[in-house]
C-alpha positions as a Python dict, from the first residue, in 0.01 Angstrom:
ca = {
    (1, 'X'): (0, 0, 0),
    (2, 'X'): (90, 338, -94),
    (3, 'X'): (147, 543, 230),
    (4, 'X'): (71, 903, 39),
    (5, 'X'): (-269, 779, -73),
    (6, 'X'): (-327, 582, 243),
    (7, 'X'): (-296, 889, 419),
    (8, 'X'): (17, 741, 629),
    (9, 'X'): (369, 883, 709),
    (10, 'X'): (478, 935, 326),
    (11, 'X'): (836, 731, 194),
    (12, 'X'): (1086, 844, 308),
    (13, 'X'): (1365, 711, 74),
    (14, 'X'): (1687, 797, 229),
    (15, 'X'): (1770, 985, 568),
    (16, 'X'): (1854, 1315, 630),
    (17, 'X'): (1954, 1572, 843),
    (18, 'X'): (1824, 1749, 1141),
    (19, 'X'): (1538, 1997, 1047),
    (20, 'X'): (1595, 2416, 1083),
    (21, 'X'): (1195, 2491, 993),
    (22, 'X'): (865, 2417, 1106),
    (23, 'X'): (772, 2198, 837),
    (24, 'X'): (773, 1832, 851),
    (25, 'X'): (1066, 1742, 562),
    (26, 'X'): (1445, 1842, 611),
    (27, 'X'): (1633, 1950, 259),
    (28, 'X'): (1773, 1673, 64),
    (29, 'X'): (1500, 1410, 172),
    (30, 'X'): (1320, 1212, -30),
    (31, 'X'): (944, 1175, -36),
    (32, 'X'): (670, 1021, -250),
    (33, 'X'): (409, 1295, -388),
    (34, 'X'): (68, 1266, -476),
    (35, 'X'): (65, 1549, -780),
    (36, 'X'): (-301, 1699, -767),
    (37, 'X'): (-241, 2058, -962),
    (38, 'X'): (-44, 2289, -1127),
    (39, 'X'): (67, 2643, -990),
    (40, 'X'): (27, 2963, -1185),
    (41, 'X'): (406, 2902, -1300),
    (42, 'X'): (327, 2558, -1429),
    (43, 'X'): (471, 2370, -1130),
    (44, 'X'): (302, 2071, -985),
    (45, 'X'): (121, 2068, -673),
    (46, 'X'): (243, 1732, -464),
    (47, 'X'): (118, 1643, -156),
    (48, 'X'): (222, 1398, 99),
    (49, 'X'): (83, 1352, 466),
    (50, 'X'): (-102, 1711, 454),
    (51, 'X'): (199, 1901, 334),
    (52, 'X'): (256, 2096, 7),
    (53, 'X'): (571, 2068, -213),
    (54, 'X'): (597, 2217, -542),
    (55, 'X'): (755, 2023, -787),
    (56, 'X'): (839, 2148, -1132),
    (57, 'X'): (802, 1886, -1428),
    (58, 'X'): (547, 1736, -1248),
    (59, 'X'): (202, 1711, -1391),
    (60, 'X'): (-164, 1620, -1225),
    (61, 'X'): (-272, 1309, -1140),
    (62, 'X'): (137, 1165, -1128),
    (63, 'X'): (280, 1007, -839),
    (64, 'X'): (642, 1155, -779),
    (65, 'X'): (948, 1063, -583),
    (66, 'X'): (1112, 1410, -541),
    (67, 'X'): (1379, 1547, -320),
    (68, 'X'): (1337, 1852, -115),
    (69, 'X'): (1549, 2151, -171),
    (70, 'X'): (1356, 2416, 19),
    (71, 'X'): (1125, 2397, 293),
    (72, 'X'): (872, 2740, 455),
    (73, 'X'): (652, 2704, 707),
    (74, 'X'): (320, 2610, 516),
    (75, 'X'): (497, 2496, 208),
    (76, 'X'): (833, 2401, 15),
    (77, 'X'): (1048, 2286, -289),
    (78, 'X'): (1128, 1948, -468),
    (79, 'X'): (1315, 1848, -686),
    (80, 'X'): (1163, 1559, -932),
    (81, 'X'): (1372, 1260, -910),
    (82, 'X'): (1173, 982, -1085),
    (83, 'X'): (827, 941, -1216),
    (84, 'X'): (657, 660, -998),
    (85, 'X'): (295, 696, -1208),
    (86, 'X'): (327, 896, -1488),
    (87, 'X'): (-9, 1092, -1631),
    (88, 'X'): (-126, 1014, -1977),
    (89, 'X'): (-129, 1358, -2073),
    (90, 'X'): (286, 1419, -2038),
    (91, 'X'): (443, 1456, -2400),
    (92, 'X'): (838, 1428, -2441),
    (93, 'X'): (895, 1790, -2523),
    (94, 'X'): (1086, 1864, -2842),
    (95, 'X'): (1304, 2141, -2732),
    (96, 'X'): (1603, 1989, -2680),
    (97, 'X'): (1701, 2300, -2402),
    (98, 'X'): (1379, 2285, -2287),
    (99, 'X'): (1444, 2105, -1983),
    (100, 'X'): (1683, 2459, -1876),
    (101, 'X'): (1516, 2717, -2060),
    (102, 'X'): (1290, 2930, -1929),
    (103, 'X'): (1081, 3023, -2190),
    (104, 'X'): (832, 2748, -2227),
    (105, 'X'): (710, 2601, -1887),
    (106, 'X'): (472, 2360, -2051),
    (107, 'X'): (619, 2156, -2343),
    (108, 'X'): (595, 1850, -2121),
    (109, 'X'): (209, 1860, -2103),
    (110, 'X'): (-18, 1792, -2385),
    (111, 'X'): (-204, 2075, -2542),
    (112, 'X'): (-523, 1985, -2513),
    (113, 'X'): (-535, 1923, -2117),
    (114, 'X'): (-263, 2285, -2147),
    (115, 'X'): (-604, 2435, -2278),
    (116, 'X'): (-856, 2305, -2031),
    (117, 'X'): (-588, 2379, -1747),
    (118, 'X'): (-593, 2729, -1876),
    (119, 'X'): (-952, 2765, -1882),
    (120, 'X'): (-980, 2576, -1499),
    (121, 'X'): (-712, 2856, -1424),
    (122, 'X'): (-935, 3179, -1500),
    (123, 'X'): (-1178, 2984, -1275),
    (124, 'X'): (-1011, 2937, -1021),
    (125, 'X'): (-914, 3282, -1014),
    (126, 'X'): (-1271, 3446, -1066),
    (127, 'X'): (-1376, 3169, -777),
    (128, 'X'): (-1118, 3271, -521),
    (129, 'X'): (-1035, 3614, -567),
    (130, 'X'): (-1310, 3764, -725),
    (131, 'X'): (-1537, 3581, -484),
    (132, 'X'): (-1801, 3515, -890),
    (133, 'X'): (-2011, 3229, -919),
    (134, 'X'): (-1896, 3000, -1251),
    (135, 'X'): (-2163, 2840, -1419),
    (136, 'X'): (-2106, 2427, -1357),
    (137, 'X'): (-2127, 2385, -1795),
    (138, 'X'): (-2022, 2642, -1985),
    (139, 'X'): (-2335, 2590, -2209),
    (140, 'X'): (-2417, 2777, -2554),
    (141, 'X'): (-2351, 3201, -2546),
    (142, 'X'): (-2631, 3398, -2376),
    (143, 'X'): (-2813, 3581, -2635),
    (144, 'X'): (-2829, 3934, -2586),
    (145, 'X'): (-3145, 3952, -2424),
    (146, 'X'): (-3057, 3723, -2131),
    (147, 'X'): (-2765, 3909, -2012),
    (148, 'X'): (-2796, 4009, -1665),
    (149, 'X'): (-3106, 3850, -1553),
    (150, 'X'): (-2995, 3487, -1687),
    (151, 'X'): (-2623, 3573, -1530),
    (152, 'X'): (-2726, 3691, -1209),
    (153, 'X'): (-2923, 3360, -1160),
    (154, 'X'): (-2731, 3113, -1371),
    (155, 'X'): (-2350, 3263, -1282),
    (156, 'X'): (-2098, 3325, -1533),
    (157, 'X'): (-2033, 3096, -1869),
    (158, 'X'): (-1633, 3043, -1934),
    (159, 'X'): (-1603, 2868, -2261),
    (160, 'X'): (-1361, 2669, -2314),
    (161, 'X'): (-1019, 2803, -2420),
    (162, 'X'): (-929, 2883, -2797),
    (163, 'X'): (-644, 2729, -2899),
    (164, 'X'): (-443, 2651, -3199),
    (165, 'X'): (-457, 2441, -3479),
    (166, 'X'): (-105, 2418, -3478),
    (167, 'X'): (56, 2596, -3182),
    (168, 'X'): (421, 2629, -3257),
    (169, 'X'): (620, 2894, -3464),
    (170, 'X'): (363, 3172, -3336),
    (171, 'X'): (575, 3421, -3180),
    (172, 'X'): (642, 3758, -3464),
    (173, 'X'): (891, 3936, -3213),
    (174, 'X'): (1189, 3782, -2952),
    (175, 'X'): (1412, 3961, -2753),
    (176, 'X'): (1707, 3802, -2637),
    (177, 'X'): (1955, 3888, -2429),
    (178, 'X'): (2288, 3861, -2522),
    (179, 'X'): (2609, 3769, -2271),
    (180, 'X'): (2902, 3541, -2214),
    (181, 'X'): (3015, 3189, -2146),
    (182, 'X'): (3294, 3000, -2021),
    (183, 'X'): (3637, 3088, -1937),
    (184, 'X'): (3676, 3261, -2273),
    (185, 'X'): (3385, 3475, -2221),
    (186, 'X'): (3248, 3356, -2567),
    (187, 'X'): (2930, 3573, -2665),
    (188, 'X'): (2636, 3350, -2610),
    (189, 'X'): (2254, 3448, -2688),
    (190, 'X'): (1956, 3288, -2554),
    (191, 'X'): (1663, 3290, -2295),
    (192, 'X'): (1741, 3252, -1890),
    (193, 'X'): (1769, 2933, -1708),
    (194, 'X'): (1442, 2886, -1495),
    (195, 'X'): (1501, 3119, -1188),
    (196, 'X'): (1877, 3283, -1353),
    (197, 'X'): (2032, 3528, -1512),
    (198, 'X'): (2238, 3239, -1694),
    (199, 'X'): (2196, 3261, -2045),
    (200, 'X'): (2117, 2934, -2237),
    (201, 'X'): (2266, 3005, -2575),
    (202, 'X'): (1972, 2903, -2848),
    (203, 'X'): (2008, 2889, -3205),
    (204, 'X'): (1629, 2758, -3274),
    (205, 'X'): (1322, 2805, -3074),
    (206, 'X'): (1014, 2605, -3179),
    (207, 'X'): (768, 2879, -3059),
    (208, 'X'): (974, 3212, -3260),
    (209, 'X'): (906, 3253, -3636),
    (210, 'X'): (1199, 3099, -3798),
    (211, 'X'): (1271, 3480, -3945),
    (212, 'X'): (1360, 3554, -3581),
    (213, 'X'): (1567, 3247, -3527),
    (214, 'X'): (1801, 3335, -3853),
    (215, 'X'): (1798, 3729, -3694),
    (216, 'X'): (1923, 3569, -3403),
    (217, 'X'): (2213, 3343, -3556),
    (218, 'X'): (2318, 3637, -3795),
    (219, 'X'): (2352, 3843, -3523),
    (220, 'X'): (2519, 3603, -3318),
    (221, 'X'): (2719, 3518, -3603),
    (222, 'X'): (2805, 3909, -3731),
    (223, 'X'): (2888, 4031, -3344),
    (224, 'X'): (3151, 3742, -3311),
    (225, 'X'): (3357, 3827, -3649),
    (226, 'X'): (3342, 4200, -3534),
    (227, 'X'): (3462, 4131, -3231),
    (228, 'X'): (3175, 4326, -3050),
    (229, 'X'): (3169, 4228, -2696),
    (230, 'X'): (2882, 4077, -2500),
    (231, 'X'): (2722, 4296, -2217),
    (232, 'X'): (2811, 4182, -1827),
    (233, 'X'): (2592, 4196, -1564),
    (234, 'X'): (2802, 4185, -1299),
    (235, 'X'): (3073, 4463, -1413),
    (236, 'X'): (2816, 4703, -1634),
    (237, 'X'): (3114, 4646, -1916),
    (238, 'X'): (3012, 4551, -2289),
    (239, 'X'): (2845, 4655, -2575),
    (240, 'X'): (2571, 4464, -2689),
    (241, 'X'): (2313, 4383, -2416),
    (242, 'X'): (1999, 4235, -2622),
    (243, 'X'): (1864, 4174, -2971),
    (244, 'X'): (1524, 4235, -3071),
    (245, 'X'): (1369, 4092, -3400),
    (246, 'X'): (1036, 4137, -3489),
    (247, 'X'): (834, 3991, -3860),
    (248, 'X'): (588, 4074, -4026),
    (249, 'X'): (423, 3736, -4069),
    (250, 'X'): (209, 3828, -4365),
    (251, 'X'): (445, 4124, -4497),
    (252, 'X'): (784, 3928, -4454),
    (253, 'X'): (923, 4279, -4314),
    (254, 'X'): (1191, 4168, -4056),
    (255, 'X'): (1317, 4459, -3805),
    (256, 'X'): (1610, 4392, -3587),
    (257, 'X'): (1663, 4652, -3306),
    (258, 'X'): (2044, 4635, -3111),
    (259, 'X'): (2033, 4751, -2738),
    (260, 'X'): (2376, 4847, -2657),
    (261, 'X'): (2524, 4982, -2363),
    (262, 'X'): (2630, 5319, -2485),
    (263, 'X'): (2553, 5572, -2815),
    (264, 'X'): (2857, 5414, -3023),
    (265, 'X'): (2777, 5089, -3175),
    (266, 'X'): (3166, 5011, -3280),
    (267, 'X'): (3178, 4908, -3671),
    (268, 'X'): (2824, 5037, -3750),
    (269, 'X'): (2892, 5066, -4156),
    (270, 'X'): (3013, 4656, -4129),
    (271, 'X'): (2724, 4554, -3886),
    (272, 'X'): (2482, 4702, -4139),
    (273, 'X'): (2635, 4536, -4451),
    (274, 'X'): (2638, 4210, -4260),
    (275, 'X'): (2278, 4219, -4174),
    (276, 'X'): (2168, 4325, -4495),
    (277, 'X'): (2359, 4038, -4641),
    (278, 'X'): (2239, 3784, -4433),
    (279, 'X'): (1860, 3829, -4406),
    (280, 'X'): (1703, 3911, -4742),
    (281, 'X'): (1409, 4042, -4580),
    (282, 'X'): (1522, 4314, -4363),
    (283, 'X'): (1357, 4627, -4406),
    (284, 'X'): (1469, 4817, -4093),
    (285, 'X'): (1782, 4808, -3871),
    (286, 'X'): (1738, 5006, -3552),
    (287, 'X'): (1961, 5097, -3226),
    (288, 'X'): (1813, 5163, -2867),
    (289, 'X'): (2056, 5269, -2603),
    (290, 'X'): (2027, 5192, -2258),
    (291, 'X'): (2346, 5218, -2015),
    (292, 'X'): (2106, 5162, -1689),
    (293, 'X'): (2168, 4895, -1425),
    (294, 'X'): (1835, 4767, -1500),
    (295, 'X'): (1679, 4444, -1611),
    (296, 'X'): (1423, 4608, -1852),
    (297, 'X'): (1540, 4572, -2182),
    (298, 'X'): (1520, 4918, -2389),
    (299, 'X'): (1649, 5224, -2287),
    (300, 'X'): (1520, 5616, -2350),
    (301, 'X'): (1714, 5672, -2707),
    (302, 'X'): (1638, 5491, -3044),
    (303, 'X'): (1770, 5563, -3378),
    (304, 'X'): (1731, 5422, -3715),
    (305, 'X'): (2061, 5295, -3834),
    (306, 'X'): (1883, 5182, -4196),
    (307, 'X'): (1573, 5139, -4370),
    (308, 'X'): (1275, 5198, -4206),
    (309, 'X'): (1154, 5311, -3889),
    (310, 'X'): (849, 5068, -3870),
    (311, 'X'): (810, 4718, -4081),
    (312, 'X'): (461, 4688, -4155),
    (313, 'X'): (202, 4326, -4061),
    (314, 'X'): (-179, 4292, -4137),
    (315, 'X'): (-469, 4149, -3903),
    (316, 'X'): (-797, 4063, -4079),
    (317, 'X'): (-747, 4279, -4317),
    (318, 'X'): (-641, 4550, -4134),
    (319, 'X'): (-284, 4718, -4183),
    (320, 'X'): (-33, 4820, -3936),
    (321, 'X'): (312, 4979, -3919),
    (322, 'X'): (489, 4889, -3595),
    (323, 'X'): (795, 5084, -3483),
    (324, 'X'): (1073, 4925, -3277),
    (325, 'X'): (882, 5010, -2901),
    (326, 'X'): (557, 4950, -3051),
    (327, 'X'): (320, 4735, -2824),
    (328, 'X'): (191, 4456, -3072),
    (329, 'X'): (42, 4118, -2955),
    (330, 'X'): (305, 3849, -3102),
    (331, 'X'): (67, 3596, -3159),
    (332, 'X'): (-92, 3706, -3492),
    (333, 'X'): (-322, 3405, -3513),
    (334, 'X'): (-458, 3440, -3192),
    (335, 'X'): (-473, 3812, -3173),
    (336, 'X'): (-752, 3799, -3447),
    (337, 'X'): (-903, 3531, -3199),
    (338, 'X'): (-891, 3767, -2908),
    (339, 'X'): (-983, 4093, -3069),
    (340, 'X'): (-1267, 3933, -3254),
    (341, 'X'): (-1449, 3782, -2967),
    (342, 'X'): (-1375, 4134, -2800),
    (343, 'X'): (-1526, 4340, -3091),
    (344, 'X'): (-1847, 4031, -3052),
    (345, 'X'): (-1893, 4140, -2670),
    (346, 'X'): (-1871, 4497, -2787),
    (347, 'X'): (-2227, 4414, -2990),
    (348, 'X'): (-2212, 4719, -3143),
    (349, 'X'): (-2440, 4818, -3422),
    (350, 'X'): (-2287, 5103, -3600),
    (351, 'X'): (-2412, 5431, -3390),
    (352, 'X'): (-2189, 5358, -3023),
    (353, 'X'): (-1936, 5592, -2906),
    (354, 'X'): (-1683, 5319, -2795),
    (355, 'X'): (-1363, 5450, -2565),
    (356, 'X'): (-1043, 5159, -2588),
    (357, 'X'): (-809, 5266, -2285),
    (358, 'X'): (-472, 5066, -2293),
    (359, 'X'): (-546, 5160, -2672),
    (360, 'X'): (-137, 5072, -2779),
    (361, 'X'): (-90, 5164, -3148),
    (362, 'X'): (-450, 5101, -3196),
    (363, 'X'): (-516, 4741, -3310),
    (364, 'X'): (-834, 4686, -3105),
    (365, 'X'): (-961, 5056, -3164),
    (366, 'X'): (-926, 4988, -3525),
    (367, 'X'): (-1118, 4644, -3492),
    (368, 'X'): (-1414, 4832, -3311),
    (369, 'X'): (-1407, 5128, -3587),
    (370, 'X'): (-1548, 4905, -3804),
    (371, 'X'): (-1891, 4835, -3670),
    (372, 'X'): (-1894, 5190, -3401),
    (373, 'X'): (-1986, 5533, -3482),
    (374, 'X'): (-1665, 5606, -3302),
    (375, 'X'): (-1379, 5521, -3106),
    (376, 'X'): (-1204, 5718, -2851),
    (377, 'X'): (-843, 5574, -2766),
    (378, 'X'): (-582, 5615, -2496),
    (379, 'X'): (-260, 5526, -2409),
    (380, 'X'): (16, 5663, -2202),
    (381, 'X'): (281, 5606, -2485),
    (382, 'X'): (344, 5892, -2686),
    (383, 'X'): (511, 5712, -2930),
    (384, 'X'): (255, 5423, -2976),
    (385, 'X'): (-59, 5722, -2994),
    (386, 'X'): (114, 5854, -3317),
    (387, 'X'): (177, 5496, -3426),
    (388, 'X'): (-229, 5455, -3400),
    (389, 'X'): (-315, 5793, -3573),
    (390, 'X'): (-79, 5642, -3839),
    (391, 'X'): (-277, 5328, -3864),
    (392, 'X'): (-548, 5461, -3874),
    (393, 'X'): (-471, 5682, -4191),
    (394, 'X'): (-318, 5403, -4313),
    (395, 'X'): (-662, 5193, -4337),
    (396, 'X'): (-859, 5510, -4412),
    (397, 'X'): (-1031, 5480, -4075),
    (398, 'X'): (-1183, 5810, -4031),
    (399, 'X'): (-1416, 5766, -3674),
    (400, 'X'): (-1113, 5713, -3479),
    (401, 'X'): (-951, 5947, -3215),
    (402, 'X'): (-647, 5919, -2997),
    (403, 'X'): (-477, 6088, -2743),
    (404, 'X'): (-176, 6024, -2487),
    (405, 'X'): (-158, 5956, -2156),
    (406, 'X'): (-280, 5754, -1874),
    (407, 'X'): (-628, 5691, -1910),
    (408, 'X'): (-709, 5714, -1522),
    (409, 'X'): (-621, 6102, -1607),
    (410, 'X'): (-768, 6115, -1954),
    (411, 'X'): (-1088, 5881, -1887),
    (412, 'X'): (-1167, 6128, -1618),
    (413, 'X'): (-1101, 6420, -1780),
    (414, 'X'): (-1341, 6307, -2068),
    (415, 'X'): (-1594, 6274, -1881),
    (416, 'X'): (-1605, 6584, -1693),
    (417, 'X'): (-1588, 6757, -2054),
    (418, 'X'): (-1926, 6574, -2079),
    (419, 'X'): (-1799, 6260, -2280),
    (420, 'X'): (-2037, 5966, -2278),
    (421, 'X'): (-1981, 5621, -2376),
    (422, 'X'): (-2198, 5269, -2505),
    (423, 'X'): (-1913, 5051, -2476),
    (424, 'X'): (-1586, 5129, -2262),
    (425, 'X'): (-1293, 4852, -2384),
    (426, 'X'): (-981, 4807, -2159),
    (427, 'X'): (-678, 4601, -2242),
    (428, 'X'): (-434, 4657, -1934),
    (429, 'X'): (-122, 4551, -1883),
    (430, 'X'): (-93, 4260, -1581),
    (431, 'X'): (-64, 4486, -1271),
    (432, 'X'): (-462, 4544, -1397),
    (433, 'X'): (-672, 4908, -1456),
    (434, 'X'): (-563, 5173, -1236),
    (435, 'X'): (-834, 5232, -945),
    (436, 'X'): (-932, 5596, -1085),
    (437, 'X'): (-1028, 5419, -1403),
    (438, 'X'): (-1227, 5161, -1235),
    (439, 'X'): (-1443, 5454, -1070),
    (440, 'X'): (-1438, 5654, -1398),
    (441, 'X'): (-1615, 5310, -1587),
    (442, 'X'): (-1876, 5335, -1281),
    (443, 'X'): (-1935, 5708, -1309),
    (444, 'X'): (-1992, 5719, -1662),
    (445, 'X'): (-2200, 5392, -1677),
    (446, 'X'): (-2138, 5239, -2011),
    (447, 'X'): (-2409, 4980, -2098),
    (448, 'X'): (-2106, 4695, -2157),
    (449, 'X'): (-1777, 4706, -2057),
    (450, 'X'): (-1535, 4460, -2237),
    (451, 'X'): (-1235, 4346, -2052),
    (452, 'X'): (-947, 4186, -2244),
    (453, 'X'): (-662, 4006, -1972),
    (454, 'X'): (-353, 3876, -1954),
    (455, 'X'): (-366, 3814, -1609),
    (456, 'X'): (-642, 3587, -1468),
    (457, 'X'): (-589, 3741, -1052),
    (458, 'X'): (-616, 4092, -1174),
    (459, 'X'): (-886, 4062, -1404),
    (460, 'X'): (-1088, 3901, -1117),
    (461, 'X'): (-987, 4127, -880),
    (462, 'X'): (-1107, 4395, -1120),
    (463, 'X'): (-1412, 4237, -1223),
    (464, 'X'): (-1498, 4195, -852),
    (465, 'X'): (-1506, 4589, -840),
    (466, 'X'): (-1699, 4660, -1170),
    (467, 'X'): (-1961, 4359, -975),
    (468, 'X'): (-1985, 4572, -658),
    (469, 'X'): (-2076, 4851, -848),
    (470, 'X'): (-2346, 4776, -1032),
    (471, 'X'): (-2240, 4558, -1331),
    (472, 'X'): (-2258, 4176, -1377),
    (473, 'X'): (-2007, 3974, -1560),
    (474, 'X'): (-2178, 3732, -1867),
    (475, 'X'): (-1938, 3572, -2013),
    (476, 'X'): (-1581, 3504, -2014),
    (477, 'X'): (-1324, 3344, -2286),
    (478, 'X'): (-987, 3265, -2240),
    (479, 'X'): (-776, 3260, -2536),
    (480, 'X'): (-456, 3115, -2559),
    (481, 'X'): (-132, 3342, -2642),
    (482, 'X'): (118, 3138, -2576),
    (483, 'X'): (109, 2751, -2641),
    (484, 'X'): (365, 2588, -2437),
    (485, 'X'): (369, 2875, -2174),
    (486, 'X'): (157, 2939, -1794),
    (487, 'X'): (31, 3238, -1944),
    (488, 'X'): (-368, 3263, -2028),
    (489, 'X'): (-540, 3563, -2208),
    (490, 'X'): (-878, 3626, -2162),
    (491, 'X'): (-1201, 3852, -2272),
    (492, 'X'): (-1498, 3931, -2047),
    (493, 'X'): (-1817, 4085, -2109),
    (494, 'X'): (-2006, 4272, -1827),
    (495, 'X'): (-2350, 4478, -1885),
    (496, 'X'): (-2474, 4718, -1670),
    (497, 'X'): (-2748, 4557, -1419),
}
């Protein structure tokens, strides 16, 4: 018999040292774990005798030996050591770094159950911390006459996630930093260990367009016979810190931006040359500069060093030129997904003044200018506001305005200059909408407000305020991003009760 499930003392496989914590497990020893969840970062959830370890590689419904590395009070840290029951939904992942990178956190677990964690995920979250009742089925879609009085007595619907066909090679942008290895100090380029600042150098990633991989190995490739040297942490010494690449996945535009750690890039007229030679479909070659002690990748300064200053991508139809700090979504595919059940919550019928805060260079304001009278957007980046303007001359999209700054100032200010709205959108970033623009939604009492997440705690946190003052939530989808990764997008519809 099984101890863990038998609710005994768990194994204990080897013996260990004398414990300095309150919890029942001293580092290094082994113990058998009953897996029953995944964390928000994709690790398992074990259990044995009462007592939580997580345990990363380890999916649902396994049963684990693991060793423990790290023990708190009400919780610790294993290690997997062997699978003892292995779950039918664990895939051998094809990245052959994935196992150190710590980019993907899911490659290990089939997509299908990835999707219907994801979707048990923004439950969980809406259940606990926005204290919302879930609907048991997630049935058909309310039609538009049941919202609110078939929500308020049914609970929310949360469909079941949208996912990809074929969820690999999605990502249009990748930044990677760039450092060195070894005793030579050889310039390596990659994504961080799990938990580091150790670079694991990368020449392919299955989730990047393969336009970004060859950016990455020209660059890698150009920087080493020029004898530019790799940024340091540790000392603040170097030149080249990261290397951005974004494509245009219907255009074939490929940008590549190169942070460095001071103005002078040294052999600028042979880095161009290089990089025009090696990727035929480089349209812009741009510098940022950022000399901060910081782990945020772009600095205050960017300059064109050739071509372009934006590469230019289309979304159902709809155009966009995206400059090197541009915010755009790097899962095309998806985005269309996302913005398109958004635009569907929006219901709008042609005559609704519609305000997008969080508006970025425009790409959902330009989806809702389609089917509103007109669109008001926001956004605190200067740069990305003229971007939308752009875009939206660009697609002859007349019934759009935009203006920048933070839209719990310019919300406000609207609506004391007598703005109204039908529909307010908001697509904030993960820390959630600012407070003043949660009262501002309340104040001017939109009929729907459509929320569009990337964090499932903040959006029902947020959602939990909208409830309280006077709106119910309908519906919710999630929509997945990122194959392969923890992270969950999602669009919710609320109506005013």
């Amino acid at each position: 018999m099984n101890p863990a499930k038998s609710g005994g003392r768990p194994a204990r496989v080897s013996s260990a040292p004398a414990k300095e914590h309150d919890g029942p497990f001293a580092k290094n020893e082994q113990v058998t774990l009953d897996v029953i969840g995944l964390t928000h970062d994709g690790e398992g959830v074990g259990r044995a005798d009462g007592f939580t370890l997580f345990v990363q590689g380890a999916l649902p419904g396994e049963q684990v030996n693991a060793r423990v590395m790290k023990m708190k009070k009400q919780y610790g840290y294993a290690r997997l050591e062997k699978l003892l029951t292995e779950s039918p939904d664990r895939l051998n992942p094809p990245c052959d770094i994935y196992k150190e990178c710590g980019g993907c956190q899911l490659q290990h677990f089939d997509y299908e159950a990835q999707l219907a964690w994801k979707r048990q995920h923004v439950i969980d979250n809406l259940t606990r911390i926005g204290k919302l009742t879930v609907r048991e089925n997630e049935g058909d879609r309310l039609g538009s006459a049941d919202f609110g009085v078939q929500a308020e007595r049914q609970g929310i619907v949360v469909h079941p996630t949208i996912g990809m066909d074929d969820p690999w090679r999605y990502r249009n942008k990748a930044a990677v930093p760039i450092g060195a290895a070894g005793e030579g100090g050889e310039l390596v380029a990659g994504f961080y260990a799990r938990g580091t600042h150790r670079i694991i150098d990368m020449d392919d990633c299955l989730i990047q367009h393969e336009h970004n991989d060859e950016v990455l190995r020209v660059v890698k490739r150009v920087a080493k016979e020029l004898r530019i040297q790799p940024y340091d942490e540790q000392t603040g010494q170097g030149v080249l810190r990261h290397v951005m690449a974004r494509t245009g996945v219907v255009t074939g535009e490929i940008m590549v931006v190169l942070v460095t750690n001071g103005k002078r890039l040294p052999r600028q007229p042979e880095w161009i040359e290089a990089l025009r030679a090696g990727l035929p479909g480089l349209k812009s070659i741009v510098q940022n500069v950022n000399t901060r002690d910081t782990n945020v990748i772009f600095g205050d300064e960017t300059r064109t060093l050739w071509g372009s200053d934006v590469i230019y991508d289309e979304l159902d139809g709809i155009r966009f030129a995206i400059s090197a700090r541009s915010f755009y979504q790097v899962n095309p595919a998806q985005t269309v997904a996302l913005y398109g059940k958004a635009v569907e919550y929006a219901a709008l019928t042609g005559n609704e003044n519609v305000i997008d805060a969080y508006c970025g260079i425009g790409t959902i304001s330009l989806f809702l200018a389609r089917k509103a009278g007109h669109v008001y957007g926001v956004e605190i980046v200067p740069e990305a506001i003229e971007d939308a303007k752009r875009n939206a001359a660009l697609n002859g999209i007349d019934n759009a305005t935009f203006e920048a700054g933070p839209a719990e100032v310019v919300i406000p200010r609207w609506r004391k200059e007598g703005a109204k709205a039908d529909v307010i959108v908001v697509d904030p970033p993960r820390k959630g909408c600012d407070p003043a623009l949660l009262e501002t939604i309340l104040q001017m009492e939109p009929e729907r407000v459509v929320y569009v997440s990337c964090n499932p705690s903040t959006l029902a946190r947020d959602l939990r305020v909208l409830e309280d003052g006077g709106y119910r939530t309908v519906e919710v989808t999630p929509v997945d991003m990122f194959p392969w990764t923890v992270h969950v997008e999602s669009v919710a519809v609320l109506v005013l009760d």
